[in-house]
Structure formats: C-alpha cells, structure tokens
N, C-alpha and C positions, 0 to 999 in steps of 0.2 A: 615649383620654382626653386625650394630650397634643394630640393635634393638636386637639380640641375647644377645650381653655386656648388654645391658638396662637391657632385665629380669634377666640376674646373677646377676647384683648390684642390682636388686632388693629382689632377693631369697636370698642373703646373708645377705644384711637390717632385713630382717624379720626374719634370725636366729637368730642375733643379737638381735632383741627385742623380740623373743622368751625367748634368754638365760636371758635377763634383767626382766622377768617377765612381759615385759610391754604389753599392750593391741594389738594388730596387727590393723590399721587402715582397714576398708572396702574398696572393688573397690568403690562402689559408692562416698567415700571419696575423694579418689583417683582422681574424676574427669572421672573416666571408666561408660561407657552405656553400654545398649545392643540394643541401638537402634541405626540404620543406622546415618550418618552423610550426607546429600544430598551435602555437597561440601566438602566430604573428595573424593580424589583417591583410588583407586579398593585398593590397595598394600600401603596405607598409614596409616593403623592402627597397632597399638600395643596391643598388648590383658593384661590385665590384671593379673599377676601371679598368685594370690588367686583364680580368678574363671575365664575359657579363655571364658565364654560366655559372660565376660564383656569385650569392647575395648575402644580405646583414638584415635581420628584423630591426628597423627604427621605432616600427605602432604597431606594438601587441593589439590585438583584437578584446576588447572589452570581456562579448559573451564566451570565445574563448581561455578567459580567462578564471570563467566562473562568477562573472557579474551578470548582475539583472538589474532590469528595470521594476521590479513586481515592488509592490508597499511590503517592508521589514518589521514597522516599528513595534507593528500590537504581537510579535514574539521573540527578539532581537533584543539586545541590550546594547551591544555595539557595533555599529553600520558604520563600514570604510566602502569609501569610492573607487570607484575607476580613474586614474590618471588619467586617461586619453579624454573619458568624458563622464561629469559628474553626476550626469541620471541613471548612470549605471552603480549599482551597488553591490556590495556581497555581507553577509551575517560574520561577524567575528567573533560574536560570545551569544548564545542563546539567553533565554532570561531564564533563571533557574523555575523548573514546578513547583522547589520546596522553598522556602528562607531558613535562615539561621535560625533556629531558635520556635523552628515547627514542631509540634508533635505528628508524629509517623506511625503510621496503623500497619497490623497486620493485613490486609490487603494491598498495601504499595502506599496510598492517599496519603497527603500530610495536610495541615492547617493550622490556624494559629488555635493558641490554648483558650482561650475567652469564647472558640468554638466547638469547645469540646462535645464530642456527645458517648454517649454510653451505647448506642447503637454498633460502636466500630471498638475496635480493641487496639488500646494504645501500647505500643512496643517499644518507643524510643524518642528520642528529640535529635532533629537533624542539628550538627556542631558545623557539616564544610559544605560549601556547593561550588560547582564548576562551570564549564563554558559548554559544556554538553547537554547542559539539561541535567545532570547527577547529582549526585550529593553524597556525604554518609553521616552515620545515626548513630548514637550514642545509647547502651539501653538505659533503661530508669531504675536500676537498683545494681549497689552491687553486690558480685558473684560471692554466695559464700557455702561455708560445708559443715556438717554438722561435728567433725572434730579434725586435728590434725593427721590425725592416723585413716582418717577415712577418707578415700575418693571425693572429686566434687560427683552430685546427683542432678542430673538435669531436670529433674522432675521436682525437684526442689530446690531450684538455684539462689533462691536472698534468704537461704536459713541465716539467720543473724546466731547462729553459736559462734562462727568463725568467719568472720569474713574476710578473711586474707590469705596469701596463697604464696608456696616458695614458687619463684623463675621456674626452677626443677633445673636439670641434666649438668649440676655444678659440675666443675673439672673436664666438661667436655663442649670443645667447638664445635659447634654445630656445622657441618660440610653444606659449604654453597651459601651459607647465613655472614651477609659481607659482618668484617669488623670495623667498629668505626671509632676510635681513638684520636690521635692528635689532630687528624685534618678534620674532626669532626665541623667546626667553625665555618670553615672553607664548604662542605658540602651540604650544610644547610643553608648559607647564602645564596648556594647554587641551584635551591632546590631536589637535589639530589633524588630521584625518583622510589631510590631502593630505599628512604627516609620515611618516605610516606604511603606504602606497599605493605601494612600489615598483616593483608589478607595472605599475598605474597610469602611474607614471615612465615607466617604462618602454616601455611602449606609446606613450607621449606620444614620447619621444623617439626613437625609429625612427621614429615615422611622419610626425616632421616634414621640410618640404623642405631636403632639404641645401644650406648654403651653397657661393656661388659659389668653388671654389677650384681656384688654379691649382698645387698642389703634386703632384710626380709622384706615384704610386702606388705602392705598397707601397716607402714610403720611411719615413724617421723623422715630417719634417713631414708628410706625407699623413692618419696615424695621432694626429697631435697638431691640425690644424685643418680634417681633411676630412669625417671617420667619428665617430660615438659609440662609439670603441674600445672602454667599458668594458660599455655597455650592450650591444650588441653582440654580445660576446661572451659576456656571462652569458644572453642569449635565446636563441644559438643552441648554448649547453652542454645535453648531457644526458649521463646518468650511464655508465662505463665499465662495458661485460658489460650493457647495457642495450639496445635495440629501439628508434631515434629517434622511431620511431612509437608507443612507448607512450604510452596513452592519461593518464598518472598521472603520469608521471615523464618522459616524453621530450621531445625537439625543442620549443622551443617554451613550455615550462609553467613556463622558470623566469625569472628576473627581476633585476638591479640593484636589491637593497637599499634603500628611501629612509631617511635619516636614523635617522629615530625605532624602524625595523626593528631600524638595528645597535645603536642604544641598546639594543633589548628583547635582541640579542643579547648583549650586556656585561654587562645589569643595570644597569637605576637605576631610581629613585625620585624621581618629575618633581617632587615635592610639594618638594624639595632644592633644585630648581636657581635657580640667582639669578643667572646670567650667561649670553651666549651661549653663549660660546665657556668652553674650562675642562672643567674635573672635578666640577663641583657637580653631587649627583644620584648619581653614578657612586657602584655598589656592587660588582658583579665577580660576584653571584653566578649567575649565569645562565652566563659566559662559564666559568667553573670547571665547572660540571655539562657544561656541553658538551663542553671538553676534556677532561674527565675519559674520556665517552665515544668522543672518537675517540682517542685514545691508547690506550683498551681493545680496541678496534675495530683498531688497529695490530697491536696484539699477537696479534691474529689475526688478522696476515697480512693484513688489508681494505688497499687501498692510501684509508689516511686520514690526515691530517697536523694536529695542534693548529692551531690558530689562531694567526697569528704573532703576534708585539710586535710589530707596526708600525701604519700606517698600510690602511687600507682604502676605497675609496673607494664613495661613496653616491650613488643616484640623485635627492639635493636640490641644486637648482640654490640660488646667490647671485645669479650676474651672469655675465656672458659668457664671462669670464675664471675666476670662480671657484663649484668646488662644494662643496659640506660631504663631512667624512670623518671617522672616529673612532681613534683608535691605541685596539688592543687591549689592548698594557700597561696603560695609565690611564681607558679610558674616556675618554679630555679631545675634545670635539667642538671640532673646529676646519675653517676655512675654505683651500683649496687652489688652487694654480693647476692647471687640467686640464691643464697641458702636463706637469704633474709624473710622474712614474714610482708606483703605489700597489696594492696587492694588490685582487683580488676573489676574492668566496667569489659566487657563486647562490644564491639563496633560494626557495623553490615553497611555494603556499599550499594549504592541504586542506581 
C-alpha cells in the first residue's frame, strides 16, 4: 500500500510540473535502473512512474546482504543487525584467539602466563589484536651483538655485550619507504596503514639497492651508512630452542616495528594526540600487560627481559638522516639520527 501512495505522489508531482511548464526529470535521474539489484528482495522494488521498465531497490534482502540467522555470540564480539529485520545478523569483529598480554609459542598457541608450561616454547607476548582473529607479538628479549664492528648473529640474538643497534643506511632515502614529517599528527589520527606496516617496512627496506658506499666492512661506519642494521637484524632474528625453519616463528617471519606498532606496543589513544613528536596520546597500558608478562615468564627461568626505558628504534623513515623511535618510559614519539645507538625488540604478525 505504501509503495501504491509513493507512485500517486508521484503522478501528481509530475502533473504539477506538467502544468508549470517545467521539464519532467528522467527515471534514470530518479536514481531508477533496469537492472537487477543482487541485494535488493524479490518484493523490494518500486518501478518507476514514467517508464515501469525502470525500478529502485526500497528492501534490500537481509541474507543477500550477508546476514544470518545462525547464534554469533560464542565466537563474535560484535553482532550488527539487519535493518529490514532483527533476527538477522552478521559478525563485525571476531573475538581475538590471543589477548593482549598472552604469551605466544612457537607452534602458533598463545595463553595466559599463570599458564605456562615448559612443554611448548615461548617466543613472544602478544602487544595488538584485531577483528580478524589476528594479532602481533612482541619477542622476549632484546636484539643484541657481541661488538659494534660485528654483525647481529641470529644464533645468538640477546648477547647482552651490545644491545643496541644503528637505524643503518644514514644519508640515504630509502625508495618506496613513505616520509612522514609534519603531517605526521594528521596521519596517525587517521590510522594511516603505512604506520602500522612494519613487516611492510620492512620488506621495503632490504630490498632496496644499497647505497654506493665506500666504508670498510664490519666496521662501526660500515654499520651506520652501508646496511639497514636495524632492520636487518630484526629479519634475520628467530627465536632461541627454535628451528629457523619454522614455519610460524622462524627465519624470516619477523620484522622492524613501524611507528604506529610500537605505539600499540606502549598504549595510546590516537583520538589524544595533538603533536608530532611528544607524549600526547600515550597511556602505558599495553606496555604494563606486557612486562608484566615477561618478568613472569623470567621467573620461570624463560630467558625474557622487560622492555627497557629507553629508546627503540622503528621502521618509519622521516628523511635520510632521520627515523622515528619511541622511549619505552614515556611513550614520547620522537625523531632520531640513524647513526644513533637504540634497542630493538622483533615483531611477527598472526
């Protein structure tokens, strides 16, 4: 019956602008097809008054739409309706496999640390999860080398002689590795994707052509404008009492951090931030659940290490010279020379 009122007010419109002289608009104006609608309902169209070969979807079709009726809740975290009718549903964010603040085994499994076992080998503590079901991991110690002049060794990644590491390839942009300077503000409120794309970075920067450089090798400067020391080394980390070859965890599967990662690692709240560079935003608590669990994870005996108060370095470029990093104490995102000395943790996405 309504859609019968619809076309009289519409046939009397168009007397009306009959009698006014004025032009009659087209169905195609109108927003009328003659082509099918795949998530309108059989009985959901309106046809056109000027020509009935043209119609308008009014009542999208529910299960065309991708709603169900099936029960959500026991793996679903947020269930949206069907408009047309409410026992129809669709999943809009899965409930994560992992939490914040899990330990993560080399087999994939994660669980809380109060359920540790010595059966499975612990690799990392999840810091972000998503709507997918995914998440990513933080490993449990960090990256370090037995001197400045020597390579990192994968085989020995938490030598504590040196545990810090230059950016590497100073004075050279790295090609296809966005910059991100003054709108930086603006592109983490936005989410900005290429923020939170370490692995991405990451990949980006091994596989560009290294610059022409004439510094000896496994020297201090070799390490500060020849190599991407930091990235690098976090690529070719995999976990100790581990298989390089695993398929999950090994050689290969982890990555240089970008920016917006070690943010999710710290904790903040982008909806906060009003400055590039600074503490705005910054809340800690993410970086607490984490430590919390490698310090538990210590105590039994895992060789895992808190998160230091310092500096750490990220796989977002600025400029040639400099890349972004985050200190752990404050969360404060700030800008670095890569020739600088700064810790890295590896990150691996699930």
């Amino acid at each position: 019956m309504k859609y019968v009122l619809f076309l009289i007010a519409i046939l009397f419109s168009s007397q009306a602008l009959a009698l006014n002289c004025e032009r009659q608009p087209t169905c195609e104006e109108l927003n009328y097809s003659k082509d099918n609608d795949p998530q309108c309902a059989d009985d959901g169209y309106i046809l056109c008054p000027f020509d009935f070969s043209y119609k308008k979807c009014l009542q999208p079709d529910c299960e065309k739409l991708g709603f169900t009726s099936s029960e959500k809740s026991g793996w679903c975290s947020e269930i949206i309706t069907c408009p047309q009718d409410s026992s129809y549903t669709a999943c809009n964010c899965l409930k994560p496999r992992c939490n914040i603040g899990d330990v993560f085994y080399a087999d994939g499994s994660c669980g809380d640390v109060k359920d540790y076992t010595e059966d499975k080998v612990a690799v990392g503590v999840v810091y972000y999860t998503d709507c997918t079901g995914g998440g990513k991991v933080i490993n449990l110690h960090n990256l370090g080398r037995i001197s400045k002049t020597l390579d990192f060794d994968p085989e020995n990644p938490y030598s504590k002689a040196l545990g810090s590491f230059h950016w590497g390839y100073y004075a050279y942009d790295v090609p296809g590795l966005t910059n991100y300077g003054g709108e930086l503000v603006d592109k983490l409120k936005a989410y900005d994707p290429d923020l939170y794309d370490g692995q991405g970075n990451t990949a980006t920067i091994l596989a560009a052509k290294a610059p022409d450089c004439d510094k000896q090798k496994d020297t201090d400067d070799y390490y500060i404008y020849c190599v991407p020391h930091a990235a690098r080394a976090a690529h070719a980390f995999y976990p100790p009492n581990v298989d390089k070859q695993n398929s999950i965890v090994g050689q290969g599967k982890w990555y240089l951090p970008a920016l917006g990662e070690l943010m999710d690692l710290y904790g903040y709240d982008n909806s906060l931030i009003t400055a590039n560079n600074g503490i705005s935003g910054a809340t800690g608590k993410t970086k607490t659940l984490v430590n919390n669990t490698l310090r538990a994870l210590k105590d039994k005996n895992v060789q895992a290490e808190e998160l230091t108060e310092a500096y750490y370095w990220s796989s977002t470029e600025l400029k040639e010279q400099i890349s972004w990093l985050i200190h752990i104490s404050t969360g404060d995102r700030h800008p670095a020379q890569r020739e600088d000395f700064n810790f890295v943790r590896a990150s691996l996405a699930f």
